[in-house]
N, C-alpha and C positions, 0 to 999 in steps of 0.2 A: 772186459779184459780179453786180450787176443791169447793166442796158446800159448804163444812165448814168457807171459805174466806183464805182459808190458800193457799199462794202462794208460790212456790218452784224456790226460789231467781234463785239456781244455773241452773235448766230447764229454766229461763228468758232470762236467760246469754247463755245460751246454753254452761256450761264447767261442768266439773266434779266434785263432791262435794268435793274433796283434792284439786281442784284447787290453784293455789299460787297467790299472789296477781296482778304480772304479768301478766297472765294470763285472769284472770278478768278485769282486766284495760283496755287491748286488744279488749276483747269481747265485754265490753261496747264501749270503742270509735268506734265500725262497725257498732252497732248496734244503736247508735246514729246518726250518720252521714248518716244511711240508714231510720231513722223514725223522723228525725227531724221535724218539721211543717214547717220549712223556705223550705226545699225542696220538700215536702208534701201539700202545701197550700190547705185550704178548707178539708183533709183528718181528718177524725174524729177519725178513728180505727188507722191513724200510728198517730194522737196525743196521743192516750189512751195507745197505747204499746211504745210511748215514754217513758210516765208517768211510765210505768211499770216496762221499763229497767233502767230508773233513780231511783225510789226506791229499785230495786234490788244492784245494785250497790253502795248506799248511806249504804244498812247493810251490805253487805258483804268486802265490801274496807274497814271498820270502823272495828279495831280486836277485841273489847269487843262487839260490836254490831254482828257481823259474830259467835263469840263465844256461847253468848245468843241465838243467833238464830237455831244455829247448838246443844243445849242442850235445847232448851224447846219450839223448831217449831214454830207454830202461834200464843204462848204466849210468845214469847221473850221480847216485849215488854212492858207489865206488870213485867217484873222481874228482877230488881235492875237495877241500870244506868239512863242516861237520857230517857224523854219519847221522842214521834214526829217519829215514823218511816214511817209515810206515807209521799207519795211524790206529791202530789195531787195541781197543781202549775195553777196558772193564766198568762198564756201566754202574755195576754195583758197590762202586768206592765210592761215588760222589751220591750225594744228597738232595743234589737240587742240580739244575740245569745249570745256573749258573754259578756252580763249583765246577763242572764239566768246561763249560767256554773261559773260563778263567784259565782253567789248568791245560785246556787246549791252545789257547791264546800264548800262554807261560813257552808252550815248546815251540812255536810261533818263530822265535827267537826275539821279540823285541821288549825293550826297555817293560818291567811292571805288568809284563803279559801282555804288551800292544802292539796290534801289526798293524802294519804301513794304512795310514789312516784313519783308522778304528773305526767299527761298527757299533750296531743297536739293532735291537728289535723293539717296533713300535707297540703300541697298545691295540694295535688289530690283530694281530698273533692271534690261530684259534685257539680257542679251550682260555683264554686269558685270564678268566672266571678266579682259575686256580691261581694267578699270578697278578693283584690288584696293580693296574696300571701298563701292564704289557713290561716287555724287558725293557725299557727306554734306556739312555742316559749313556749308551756307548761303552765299550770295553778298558776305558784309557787303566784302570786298574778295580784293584780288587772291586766286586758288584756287590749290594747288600743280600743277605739272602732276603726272598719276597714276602712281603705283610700280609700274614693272612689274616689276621684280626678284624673283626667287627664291629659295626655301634650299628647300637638300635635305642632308637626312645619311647616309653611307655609311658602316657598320665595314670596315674591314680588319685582316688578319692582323699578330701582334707584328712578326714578320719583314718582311711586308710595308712595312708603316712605316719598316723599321728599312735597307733594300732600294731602297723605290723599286717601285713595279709601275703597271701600268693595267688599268682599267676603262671596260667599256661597260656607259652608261646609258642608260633610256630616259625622254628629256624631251621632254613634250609630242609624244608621237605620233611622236620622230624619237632614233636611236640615235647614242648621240654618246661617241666616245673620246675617254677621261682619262687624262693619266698625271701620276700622284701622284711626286710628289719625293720621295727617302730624307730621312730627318729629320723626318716630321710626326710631330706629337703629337696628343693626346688632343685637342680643339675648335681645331684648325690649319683653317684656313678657306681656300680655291680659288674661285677667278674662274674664271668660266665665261662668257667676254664675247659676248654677244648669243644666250644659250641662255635666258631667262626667258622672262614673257609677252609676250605678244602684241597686242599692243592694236590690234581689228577696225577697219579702212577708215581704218587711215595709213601702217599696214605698221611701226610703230613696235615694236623687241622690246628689253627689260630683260636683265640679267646673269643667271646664276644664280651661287649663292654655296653653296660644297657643303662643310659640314663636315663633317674627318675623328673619327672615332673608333677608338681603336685597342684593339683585343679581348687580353681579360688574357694572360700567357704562366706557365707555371707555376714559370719559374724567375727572370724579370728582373723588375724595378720601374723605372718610366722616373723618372729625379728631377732634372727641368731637363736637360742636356746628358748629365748621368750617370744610368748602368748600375748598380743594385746589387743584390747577389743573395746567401744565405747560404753559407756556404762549409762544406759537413760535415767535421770533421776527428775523429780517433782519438783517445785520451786520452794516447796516446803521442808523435802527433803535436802535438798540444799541449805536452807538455810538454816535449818532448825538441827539436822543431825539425825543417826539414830541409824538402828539395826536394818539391814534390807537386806534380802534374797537378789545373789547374783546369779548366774549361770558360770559353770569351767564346764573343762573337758569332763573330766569325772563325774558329772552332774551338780545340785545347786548345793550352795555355800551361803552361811548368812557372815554379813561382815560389818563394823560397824562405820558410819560415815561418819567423820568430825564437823560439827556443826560448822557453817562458814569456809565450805571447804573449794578452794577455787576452782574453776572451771579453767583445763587445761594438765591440773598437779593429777598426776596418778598413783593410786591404791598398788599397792603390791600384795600378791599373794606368793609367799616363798614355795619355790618345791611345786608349784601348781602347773607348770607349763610344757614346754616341751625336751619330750627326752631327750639325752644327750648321753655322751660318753660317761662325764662324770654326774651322770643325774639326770634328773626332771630341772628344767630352768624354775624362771617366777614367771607370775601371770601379772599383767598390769593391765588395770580398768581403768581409764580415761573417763572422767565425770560430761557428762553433756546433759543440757536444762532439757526436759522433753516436757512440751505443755499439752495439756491435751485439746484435742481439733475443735470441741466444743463445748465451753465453759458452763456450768449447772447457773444457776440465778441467784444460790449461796455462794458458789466459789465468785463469781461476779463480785456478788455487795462485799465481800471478802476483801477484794482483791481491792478495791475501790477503799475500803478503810484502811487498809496498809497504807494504801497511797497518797491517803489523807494525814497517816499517821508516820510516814517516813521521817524520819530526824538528820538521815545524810544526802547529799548531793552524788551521785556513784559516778558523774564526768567532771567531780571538783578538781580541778589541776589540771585536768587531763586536756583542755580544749584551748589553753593557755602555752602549756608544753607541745600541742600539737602545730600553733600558728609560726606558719614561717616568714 
């Protein structure tokens, strides 16, 4: 600024006084994004040449205001038009930068807060960290304020899930205990309130949002509320019926099998499976023949009498209804 207080818009901007408004748009968004105070914190000199690149810009983006300016210097605005050309702003009313570029944009004079053209800050902006995605998306009106929010995803064990356990994570540089509720499932999702980012020189911090995943188990299948699992039985238990030791989660259960019982139909155990809001679901055991790998020289002649002594056809119908 010269002694007279007269400040030469276009030396602020650092372009040339034919500059075009492109131009100018340019030099300010550099020169903003390099004197901000959110990148700058505690800096007194790049908040006063912030100040100074935002009033430069506010008269020369504006073409009655750049007109006046460029015909009658440090009295332009004494000379017809609106007054207000100082840019002289309280930092501490706005919340986020862009509550600040909005409401700078506002005195701008155009429609919705938008000057001739409209700007953006891209996603290369330093410190962005604090600002997911950089300021993109242009000024044309109101900006959203910036997502600081988190996702992170964690496996845990079948049991685990099935349980209830905690974890310590480490977010953002700071070790933070979880404890997971019995009953999650496969993409069950946790709030994690005020563990996201961080957004530099407000002290502003986001959620984190921690989806579970739960790591296979080699004998359960999780199906909504219910537990199902195959059930090996003997060709004798099959057919004959009778009491047998299952496995649950809770450990073993005896239950009884209905003699003839087909393979495919499944056992329900009420209340046995997996938690839930309103309760424990059911458990359902799936019957499958398991023969064993190698038959005794009884179970043999056994097996061989049955087969002498069968009285039904078990493909009668079946190879008739199957012929196309």
């Amino acid at each position: 600024m010269s002694a007279n207080g007269y400040r030469d818009y276009f030396k602020v901007l650092g372009v040339e006084r034919g500059a075009d408004a492109d131009t100018i748009k340019r030099a300010f968004r550099k020169l903003a994004r390099q004197y901000h105070p959110d990148v700058n914190p505690g800096d007194k000199s790049a908040e006063a040449k912030f100040k100074e690149v935002s009033e430069a810009y506010e008269v020369l983006s504006d073409p009655d205001k750049r007109r006046r300016y460029e015909q009658f210097g440090q009295y332009w605005n004494q000379v017809g038009g609106p007054g207000g050309g100082g840019a002289d702003v309280d930092f501490g009313r706005y919340g986020n930068f862009d509550d600040f570029i909005n409401d700078l944009l506002g005195r701008f004079g155009g429609p919705g807060g938008a000057a001739p053209g409209g700007f953006g800050f891209g996603s290369g902006f330093p410190g962005g960290a604090g600002f997911p995605g950089g300021f993109g998306g242009g000024f044309g009106g109101p900006a959203p304020a910036p997502n600081l929010d988190a996702e992170a995803a964690i496996t845990i064990g079948f049991s685990d899930g099935f349980r209830g356990c905690e974890r310590t994570l480490a977010v953002n540089e700071e070790r933070v205990q979880v404890r997971i509720p019995a009953g999650v499932k496969n993409g069950s999702r946790l709030r994690l309130k005020g563990k996201g980012n961080l957004q530099p020189g407000t002290g502003r911090r986001g959620d984190l949002y921690l989806t579970i995943k739960l790591a296979d188990h080699p004998v359960w299948q999780l199906d909504g509320e219910q537990l199902r699992a195959d059930l090996p039985l003997s060709i004798d238990e099959l057919a004959l019926g009778g009491e047998v030791r299952v496995a649950t989660p809770d450990g073993e259960a005896t239950v009884n099998v209905p003699a003839g019982l087909p393979l495919g139909r499944s056992l329900r155990l009420k209340g046995k499976g997996w938690p839930g809001k309103a309760g424990r679901g059911d458990l359902l055991l799936t019957p499958v023949l398991k023969l064993p790998e190698r038959l005794s020289d009884q179970e043999r002649a056994l097996l061989e009498q049955l087969r002498a002594a069968r009285s039904a056809d078990p493909r009668a119908g079946w190879i008739q209804a199957a012929t196309l």
